[in-house]
C-alpha positions as CSV (number, residue, x, y, z in Angstrom):
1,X,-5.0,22.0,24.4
2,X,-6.8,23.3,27.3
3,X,-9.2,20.4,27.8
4,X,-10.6,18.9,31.1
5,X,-10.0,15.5,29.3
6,X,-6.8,14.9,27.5
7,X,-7.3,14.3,23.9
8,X,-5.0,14.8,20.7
9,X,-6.5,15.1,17.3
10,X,-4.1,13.5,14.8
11,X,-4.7,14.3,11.1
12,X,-3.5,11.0,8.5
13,X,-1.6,11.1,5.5
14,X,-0.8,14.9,5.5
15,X,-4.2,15.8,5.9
16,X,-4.6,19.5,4.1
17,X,-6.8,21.7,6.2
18,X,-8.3,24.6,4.2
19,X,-9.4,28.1,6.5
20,X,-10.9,31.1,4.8
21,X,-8.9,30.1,1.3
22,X,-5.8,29.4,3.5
23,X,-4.1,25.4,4.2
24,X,-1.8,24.7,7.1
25,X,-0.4,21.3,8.2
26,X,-1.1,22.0,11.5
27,X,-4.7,22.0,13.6
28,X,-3.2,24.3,16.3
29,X,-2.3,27.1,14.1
30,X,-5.6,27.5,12.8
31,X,-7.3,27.7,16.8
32,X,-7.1,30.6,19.1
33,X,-4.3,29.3,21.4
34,X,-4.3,25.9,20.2
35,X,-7.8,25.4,21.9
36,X,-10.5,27.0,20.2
37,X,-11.1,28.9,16.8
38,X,-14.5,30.2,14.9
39,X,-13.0,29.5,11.3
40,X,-14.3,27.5,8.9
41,X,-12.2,23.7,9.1
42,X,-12.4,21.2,6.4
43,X,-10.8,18.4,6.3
44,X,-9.6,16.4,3.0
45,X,-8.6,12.9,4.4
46,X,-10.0,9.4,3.7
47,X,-8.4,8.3,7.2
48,X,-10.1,10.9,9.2
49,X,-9.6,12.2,12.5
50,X,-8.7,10.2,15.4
51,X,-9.2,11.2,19.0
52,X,-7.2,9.9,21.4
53,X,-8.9,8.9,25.1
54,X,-6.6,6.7,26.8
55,X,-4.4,9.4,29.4
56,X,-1.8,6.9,29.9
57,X,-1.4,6.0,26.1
58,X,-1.5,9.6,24.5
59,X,-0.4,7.0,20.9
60,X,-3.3,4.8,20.9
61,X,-6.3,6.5,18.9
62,X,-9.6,4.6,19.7
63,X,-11.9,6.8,18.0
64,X,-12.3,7.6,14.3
65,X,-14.4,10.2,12.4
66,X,-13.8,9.0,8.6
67,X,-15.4,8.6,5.5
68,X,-17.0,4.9,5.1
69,X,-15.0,2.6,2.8
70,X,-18.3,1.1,2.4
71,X,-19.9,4.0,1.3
72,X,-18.1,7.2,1.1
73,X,-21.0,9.4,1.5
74,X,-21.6,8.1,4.6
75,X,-19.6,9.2,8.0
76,X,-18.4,6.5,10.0
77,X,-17.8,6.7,13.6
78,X,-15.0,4.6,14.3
79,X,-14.2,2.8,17.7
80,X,-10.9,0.4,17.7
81,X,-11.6,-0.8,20.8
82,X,-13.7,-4.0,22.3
83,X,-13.7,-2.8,25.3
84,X,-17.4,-2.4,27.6
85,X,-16.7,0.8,28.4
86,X,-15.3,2.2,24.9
87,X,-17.7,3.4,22.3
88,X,-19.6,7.1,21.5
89,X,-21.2,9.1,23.9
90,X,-23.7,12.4,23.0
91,X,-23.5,14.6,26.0
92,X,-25.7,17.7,26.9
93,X,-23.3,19.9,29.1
94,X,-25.9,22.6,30.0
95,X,-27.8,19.7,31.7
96,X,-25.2,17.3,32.4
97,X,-27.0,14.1,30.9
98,X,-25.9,11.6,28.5
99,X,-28.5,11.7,25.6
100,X,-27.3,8.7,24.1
101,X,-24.6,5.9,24.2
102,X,-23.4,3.8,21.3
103,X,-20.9,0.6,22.9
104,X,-18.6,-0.6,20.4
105,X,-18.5,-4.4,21.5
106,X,-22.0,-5.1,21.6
107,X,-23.3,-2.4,19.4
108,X,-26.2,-1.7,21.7
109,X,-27.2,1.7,22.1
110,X,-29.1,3.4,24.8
111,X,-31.0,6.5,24.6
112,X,-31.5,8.2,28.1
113,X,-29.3,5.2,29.8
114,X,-25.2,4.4,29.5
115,X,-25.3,0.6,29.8
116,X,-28.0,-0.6,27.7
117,X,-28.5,-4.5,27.9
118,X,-30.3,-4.8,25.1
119,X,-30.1,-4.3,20.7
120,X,-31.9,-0.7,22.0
121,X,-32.5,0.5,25.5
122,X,-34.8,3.8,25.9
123,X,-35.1,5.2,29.5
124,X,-38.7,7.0,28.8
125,X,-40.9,7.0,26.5
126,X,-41.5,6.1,22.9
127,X,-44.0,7.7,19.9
128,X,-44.1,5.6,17.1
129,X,-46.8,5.7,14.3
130,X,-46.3,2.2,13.4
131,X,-44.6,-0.6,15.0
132,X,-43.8,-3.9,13.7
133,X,-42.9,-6.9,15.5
134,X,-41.6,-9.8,14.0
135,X,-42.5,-13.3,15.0
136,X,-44.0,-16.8,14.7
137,X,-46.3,-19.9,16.3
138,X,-49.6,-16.9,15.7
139,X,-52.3,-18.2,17.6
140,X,-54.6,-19.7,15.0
141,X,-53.8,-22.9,15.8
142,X,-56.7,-22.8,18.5
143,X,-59.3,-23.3,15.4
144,X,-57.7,-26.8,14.1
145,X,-59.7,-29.3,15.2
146,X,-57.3,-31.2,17.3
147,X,-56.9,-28.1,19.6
148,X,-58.1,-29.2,22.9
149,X,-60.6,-26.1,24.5
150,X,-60.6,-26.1,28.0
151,X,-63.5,-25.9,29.7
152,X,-65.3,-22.9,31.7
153,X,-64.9,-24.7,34.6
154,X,-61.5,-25.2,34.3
155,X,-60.7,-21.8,33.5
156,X,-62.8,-20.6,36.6
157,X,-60.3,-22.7,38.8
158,X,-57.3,-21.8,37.3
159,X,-58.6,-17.9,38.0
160,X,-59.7,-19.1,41.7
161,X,-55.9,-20.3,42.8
162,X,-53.6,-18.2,40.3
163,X,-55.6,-14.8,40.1
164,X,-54.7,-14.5,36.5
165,X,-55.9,-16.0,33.3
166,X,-54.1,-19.4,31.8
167,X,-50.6,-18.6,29.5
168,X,-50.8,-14.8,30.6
169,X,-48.1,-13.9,33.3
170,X,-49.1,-12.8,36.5
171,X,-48.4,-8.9,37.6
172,X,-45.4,-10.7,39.5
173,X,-43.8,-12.4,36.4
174,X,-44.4,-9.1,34.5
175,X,-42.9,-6.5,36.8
176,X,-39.6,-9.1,37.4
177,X,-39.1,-10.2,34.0
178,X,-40.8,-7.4,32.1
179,X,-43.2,-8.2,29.1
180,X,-42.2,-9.4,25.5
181,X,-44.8,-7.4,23.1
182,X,-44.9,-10.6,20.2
183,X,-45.4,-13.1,22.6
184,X,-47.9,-11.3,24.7
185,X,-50.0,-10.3,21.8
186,X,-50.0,-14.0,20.5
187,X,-51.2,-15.0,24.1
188,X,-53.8,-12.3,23.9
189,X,-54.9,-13.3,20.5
190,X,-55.2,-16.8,21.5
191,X,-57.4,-15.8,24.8
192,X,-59.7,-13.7,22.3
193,X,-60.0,-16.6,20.1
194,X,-60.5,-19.2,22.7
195,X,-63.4,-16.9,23.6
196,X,-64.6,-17.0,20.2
197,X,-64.9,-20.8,20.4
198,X,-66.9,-19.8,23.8
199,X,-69.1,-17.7,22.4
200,X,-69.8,-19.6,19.0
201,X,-70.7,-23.2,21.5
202,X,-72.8,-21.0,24.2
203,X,-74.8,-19.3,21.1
204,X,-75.3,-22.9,19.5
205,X,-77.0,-23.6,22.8
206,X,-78.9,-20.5,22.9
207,X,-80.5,-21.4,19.4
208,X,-80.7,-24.7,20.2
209,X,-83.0,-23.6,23.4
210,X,-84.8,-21.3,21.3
211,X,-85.8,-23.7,18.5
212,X,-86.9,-26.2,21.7
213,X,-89.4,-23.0,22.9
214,X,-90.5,-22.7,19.1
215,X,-90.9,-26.0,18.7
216,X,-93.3,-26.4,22.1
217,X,-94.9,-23.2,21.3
218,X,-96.2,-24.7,18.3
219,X,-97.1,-28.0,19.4
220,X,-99.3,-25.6,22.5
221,X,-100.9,-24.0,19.8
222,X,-101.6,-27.2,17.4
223,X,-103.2,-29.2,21.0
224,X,-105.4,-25.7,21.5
225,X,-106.6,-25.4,17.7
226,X,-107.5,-29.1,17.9
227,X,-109.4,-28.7,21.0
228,X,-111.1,-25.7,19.7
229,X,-111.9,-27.7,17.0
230,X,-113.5,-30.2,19.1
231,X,-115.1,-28.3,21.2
232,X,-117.1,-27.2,18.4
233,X,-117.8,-30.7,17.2
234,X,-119.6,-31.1,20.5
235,X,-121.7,-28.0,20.7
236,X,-122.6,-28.7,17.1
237,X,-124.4,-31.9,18.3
């Protein structure tokens, strides 16, 4: 085949290949030259296709397009090989990028990058209508009563010498180790309920303050009705 990578395509079992009503044993004699052909192909094999990649082994086939024992009306891409660099590749030639990588022994894929390090890697960006994030230790522990609030003041001095607010990392931390999105929105959760607990002692205060004004505008205007009172007594006499 006139390929710029050497491949063979072996067909299992005495796969039967049906074209325009016709079968043949053989791939090539179905392709224009053995390297292209604008038939109709089907393939009637539960072992599949195998593509060979290896140059210097043209009888090891790594890669498998079958049926899934599993669930046979599912395809299964097949990869026979634990190697980092073996897996499935989709590959735009008109712009020369890799669209997305599948490795076969870690199972992490990348979309937009080949060497994801990660379950998913995405090089770019993501639209999502929902996202959920699985986790634990949610930060409504702040309300028990044993949960020790720090004070103002000591929040004011942690912000003074680190520049950042207590358990959130700094701009430094975040651009070197990235950001975990559970574990920051627990931290921010805790921060907006710690400021609750702010809130709820400085408007305690505030009514505390106000009943004191109340309370003093009311004993005022007792003392002025009582000297009114006896100021009248004494012009009466």
């Amino acid at each position: 085949m006139n390929c710029k990578l050497l491949f063979s395509i072996f067909i299992f079992g005495g796969a039967a290949l049906s074209v325009q009503a016709q079968t043949t044993p053989d791939l090539e004699a179905v392709t224009t030259q053995g390297n292209s052909t604008t038939n109709s192909i089907t393939v009637r094999n539960l072992e599949g296709i195998r593509i060979v990649t290896d140059p210097l082994n043209m009888t090891v086939g790594t890669h498998t397009l079958r049926p899934s024992p599993v669930d046979p009306g599912v395809m299964r891409f097949d990869c026979g090989s634990n190697t980092v660099l073996s897996g499935w590749e989709f590959y735009n030639s008109l712009t020369n990028k890799s669209l997305m990588y599948i490795r076969q022994n870690t199972g992490a894929i990348g979309i937009g990058t080949p060497n994801p390090k990660t379950r998913l890697a995405v090089n770019g960006e993501m639209l999502a209508k929902k996202v959920r994030v699985t986790g634990k230790d949610w930060a409504d522990y702040v309300f028990e009563s044993s949960y020790q609030l720090p004070s103002l003041q000591e929040v004011e001095h942690f912000i003074a010498k680190h520049k950042h607010l207590p358990d959130v990392p700094s701009a430094k931390e975040v651009i070197s180790d990235d950001l975990y999105l559970g574990q920051n929105l627990t931290v921010l959760l805790k921060k907006v309920e710690e400021m609750t607990l702010y809130l709820i002692a400085q408007d305690k205060k505030l009514n505390a303050y106000e009943q004191r004004i109340n309370d003093r505008k009311q004993m005022l205007a007792d003392r002025e009705k009582l000297l009114s009172e006896l100021e009248a007594m004494v012009g009466n006499k």
